[in-house]
C-alpha positions as CSV (number, residue, x, y, z in Angstrom):
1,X,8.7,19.3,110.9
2,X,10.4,22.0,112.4
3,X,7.1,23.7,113.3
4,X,6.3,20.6,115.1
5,X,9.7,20.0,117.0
6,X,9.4,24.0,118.3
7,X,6.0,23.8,119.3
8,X,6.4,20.4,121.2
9,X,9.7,22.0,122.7
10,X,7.3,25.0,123.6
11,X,4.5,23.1,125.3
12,X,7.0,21.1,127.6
13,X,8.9,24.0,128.7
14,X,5.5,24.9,129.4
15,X,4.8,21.8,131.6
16,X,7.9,22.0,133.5
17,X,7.6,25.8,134.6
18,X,3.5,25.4,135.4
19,X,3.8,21.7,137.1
20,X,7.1,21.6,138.2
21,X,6.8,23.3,141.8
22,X,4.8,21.8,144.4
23,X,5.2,25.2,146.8
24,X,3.1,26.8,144.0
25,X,1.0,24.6,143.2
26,X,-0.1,24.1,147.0
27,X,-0.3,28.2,147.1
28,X,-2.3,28.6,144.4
29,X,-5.0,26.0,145.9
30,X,-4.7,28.1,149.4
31,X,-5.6,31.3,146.8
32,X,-8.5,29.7,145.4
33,X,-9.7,28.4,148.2
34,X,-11.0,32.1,149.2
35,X,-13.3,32.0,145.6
36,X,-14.3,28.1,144.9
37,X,-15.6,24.9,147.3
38,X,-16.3,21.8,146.7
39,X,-19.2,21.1,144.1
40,X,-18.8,24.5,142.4
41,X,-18.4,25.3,138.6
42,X,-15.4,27.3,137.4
43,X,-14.5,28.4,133.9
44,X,-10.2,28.8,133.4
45,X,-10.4,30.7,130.5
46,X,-6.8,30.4,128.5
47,X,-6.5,27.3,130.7
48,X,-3.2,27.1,128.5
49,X,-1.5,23.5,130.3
50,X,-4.1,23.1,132.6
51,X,-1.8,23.5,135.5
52,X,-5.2,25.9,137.2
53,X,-7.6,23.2,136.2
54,X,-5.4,20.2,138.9
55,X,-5.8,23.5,140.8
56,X,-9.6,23.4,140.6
57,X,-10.2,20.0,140.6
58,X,-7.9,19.2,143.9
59,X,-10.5,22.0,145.6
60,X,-13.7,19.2,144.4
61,X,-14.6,21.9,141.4
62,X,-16.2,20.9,138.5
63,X,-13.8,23.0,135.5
64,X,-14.6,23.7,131.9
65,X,-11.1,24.5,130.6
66,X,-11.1,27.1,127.7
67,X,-8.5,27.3,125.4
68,X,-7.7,28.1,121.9
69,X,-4.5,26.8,120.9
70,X,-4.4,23.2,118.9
71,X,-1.3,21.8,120.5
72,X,-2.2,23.0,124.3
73,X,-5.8,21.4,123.6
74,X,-4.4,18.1,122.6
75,X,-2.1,18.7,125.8
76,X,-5.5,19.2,128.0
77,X,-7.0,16.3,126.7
78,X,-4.2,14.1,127.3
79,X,-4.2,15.6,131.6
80,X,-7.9,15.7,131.3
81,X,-9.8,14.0,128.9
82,X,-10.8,11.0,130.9
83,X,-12.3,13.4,133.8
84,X,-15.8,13.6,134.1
85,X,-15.2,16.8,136.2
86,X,-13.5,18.8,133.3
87,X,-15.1,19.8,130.0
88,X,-12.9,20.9,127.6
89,X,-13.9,24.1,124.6
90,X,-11.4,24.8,121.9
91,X,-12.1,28.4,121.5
92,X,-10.7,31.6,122.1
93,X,-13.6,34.0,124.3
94,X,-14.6,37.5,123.3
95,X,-17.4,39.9,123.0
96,X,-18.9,37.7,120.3
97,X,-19.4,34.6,118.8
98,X,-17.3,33.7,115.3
99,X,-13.6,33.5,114.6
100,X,-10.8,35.3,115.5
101,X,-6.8,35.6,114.2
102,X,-4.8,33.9,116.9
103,X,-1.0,34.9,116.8
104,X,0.6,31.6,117.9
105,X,4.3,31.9,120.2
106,X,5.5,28.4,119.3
107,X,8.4,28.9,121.4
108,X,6.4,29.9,124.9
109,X,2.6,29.3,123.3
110,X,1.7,30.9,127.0
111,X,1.9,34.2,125.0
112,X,0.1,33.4,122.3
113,X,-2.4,36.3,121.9
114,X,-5.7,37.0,119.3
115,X,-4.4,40.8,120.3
116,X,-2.6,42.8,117.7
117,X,-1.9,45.8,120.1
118,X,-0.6,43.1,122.6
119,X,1.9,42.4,120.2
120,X,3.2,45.9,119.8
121,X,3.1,47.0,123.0
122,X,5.5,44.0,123.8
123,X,8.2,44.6,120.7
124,X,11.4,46.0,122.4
125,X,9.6,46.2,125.7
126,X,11.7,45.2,128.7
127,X,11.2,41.7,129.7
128,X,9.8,40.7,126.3
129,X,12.3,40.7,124.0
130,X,13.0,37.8,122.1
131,X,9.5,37.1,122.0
132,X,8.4,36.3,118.4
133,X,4.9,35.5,117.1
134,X,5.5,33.3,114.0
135,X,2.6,31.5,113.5
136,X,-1.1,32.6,112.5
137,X,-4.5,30.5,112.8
138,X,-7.6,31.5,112.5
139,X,-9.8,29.8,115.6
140,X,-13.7,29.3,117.2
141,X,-14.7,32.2,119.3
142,X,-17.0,32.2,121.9
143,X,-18.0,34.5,124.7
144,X,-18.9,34.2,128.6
145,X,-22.3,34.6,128.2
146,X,-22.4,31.4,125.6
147,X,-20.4,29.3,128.3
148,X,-23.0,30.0,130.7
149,X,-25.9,29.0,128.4
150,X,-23.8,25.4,127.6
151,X,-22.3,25.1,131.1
152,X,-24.1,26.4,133.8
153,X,-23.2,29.6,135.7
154,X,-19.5,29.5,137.6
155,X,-18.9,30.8,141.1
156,X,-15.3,31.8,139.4
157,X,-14.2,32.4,136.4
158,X,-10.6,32.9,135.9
159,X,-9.0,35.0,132.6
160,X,-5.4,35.1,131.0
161,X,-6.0,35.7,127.4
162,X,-2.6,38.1,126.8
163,X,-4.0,41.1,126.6
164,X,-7.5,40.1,125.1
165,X,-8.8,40.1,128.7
166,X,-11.5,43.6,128.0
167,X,-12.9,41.7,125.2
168,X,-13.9,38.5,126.9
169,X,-15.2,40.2,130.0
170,X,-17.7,42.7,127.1
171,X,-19.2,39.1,126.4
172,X,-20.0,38.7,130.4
173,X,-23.7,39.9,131.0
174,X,-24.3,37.4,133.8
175,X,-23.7,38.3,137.8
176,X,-21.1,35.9,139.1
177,X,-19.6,35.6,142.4
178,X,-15.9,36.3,141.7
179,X,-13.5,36.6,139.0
180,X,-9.7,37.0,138.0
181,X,-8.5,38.7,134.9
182,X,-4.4,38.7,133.7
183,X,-2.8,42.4,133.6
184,X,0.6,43.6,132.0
185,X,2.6,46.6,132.4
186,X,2.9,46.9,129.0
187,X,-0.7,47.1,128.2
188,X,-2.2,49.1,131.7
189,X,-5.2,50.5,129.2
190,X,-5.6,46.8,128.9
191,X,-6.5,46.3,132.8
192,X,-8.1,49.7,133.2
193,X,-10.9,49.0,130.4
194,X,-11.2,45.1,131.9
195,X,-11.8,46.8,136.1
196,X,-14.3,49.1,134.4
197,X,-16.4,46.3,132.8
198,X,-15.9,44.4,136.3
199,X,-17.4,47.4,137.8
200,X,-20.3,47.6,135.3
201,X,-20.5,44.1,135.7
202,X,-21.3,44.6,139.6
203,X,-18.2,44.2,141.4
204,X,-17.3,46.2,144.1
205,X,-13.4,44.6,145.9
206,X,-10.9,44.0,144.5
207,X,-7.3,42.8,145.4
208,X,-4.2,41.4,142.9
209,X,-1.2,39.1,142.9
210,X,2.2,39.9,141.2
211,X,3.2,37.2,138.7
212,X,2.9,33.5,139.9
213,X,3.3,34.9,143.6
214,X,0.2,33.1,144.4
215,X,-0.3,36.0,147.1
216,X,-2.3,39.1,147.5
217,X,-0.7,42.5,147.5
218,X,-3.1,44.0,149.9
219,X,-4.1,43.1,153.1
220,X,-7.8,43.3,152.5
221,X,-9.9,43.6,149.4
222,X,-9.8,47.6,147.8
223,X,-12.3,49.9,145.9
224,X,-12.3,49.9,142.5
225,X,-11.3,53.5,142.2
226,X,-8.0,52.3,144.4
227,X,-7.3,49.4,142.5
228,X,-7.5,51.6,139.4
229,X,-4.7,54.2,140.8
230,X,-3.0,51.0,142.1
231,X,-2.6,49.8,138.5
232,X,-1.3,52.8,137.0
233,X,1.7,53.4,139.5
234,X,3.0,49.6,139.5
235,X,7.1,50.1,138.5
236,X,7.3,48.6,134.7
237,X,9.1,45.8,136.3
238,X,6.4,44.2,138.0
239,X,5.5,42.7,134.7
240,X,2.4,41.1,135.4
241,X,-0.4,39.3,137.6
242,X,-4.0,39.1,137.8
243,X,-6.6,41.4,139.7
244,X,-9.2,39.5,141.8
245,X,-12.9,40.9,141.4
246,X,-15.4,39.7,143.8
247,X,-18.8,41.0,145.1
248,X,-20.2,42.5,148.5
């Protein structure tokens, strides 16, 4: 019972931060805009509330919402479950197909991570103490790559997987237009590896937004090898944010 009480504590908190501000919210459909138009496909992978998928669907996208955690899937399907425009997969995404551990946050379940060396790189690290994974489950996993073969190939897929973002992009073998992966401060080897697979992957600009700025950092899009030295000189501080990969 007290499980249950925390995590449907965690998931409103959750609902308040992520739907709560209508400057955001319009920001983040202005962002988008650059990536998705009407008609297209886009995956949110960790769609966590689903605040990106009113995101998507408000720009006319069709949205298969990704996410791993019971209590934020029964929360998707609750916003979403009547809309013929969203498909829902309860899975995590990684290189390959199985199961995978998922460490649960029941307390702010927008952590939640399948990454062990997430975990440690965030015990006693500025802004994330207090932050306690008490709950294990063990979960679907899926890749890119089997989303495309179910789905149809997105014009954008967007990743925040806490620090598991290296592993979904090695189960990505298709060209897509654009994507956007999460990064930390506490886990830059993290972001390094995933901009390396983006550049395998075919990418060539790139550009980022601190935290839920909703904003680019750069004036224009950047080279990988400048988004790279970017990366490793952001001030602890900054947290986190998500780098933008797009083609030529």
């Amino acid at each position: 019972m007290r499980d249950a009480l925390r995590t449907a504590g965690g998931v409103a908190r959750s609902l308040r931060i992520y739907y709560g501000n209508r400057a955001r919210a319009a920001a983040m459909r202005q962002l988008y805009r650059r990536f998705v138009q009407p008609g297209d496909l886009v995956f949110d992978v960790g769609a966590h509330v689903g605040d990106r998928v009113r995101a998507f669907r408000r720009l006319d996208a069709r949205v298969v919402a990704v996410e791993p955690q019971p209590a934020l899937v029964r929360t998707l399907r609750l916003l979403y479950g009547r809309d013929p425009g969203v498909a829902i997969e309860a899975a995590a995404v990684g290189r390959s197909e199985g199961t995978v551990p998922l460490q649960v946050n029941v307390a702010n379940p927008t952590v939640s991570t399948a990454s062990s060396d997430m975990i440690a790189a965030a015990a006693d690290a500025p802004g994330w103490r207090g932050q306690r994974w008490t709950r294990a489950l063990t979960v679907p996993l899926t890749t890119l790559d089997a989303l495309i073969a179910r789905h149809g190939l997105p014009s954008f897929i967007k990743i925040d997987v806490e620090g598991y973002e290296a592993e979904a992009l090695a189960g990505l073998s298709h060209a897509v237009p654009a994507l956007s992966f999460e990064f930390t401060t506490i886990q830059r080897e993290v972001a390094q590896a995933a901009l390396a697979r983006c550049v395998a992957l075919g990418f060539t600009r790139f550009n980022a937004a601190l935290g839920e700025s909703q904003a680019f950092v750069h004036a224009d899009f950047i080279a990988a090898q400048t988004m790279a030295a970017w990366l490793a000189v952001l001030p602890h501080e900054a947290n986190s944010g998500d780098v933008y990969a797009a083609r030529a």
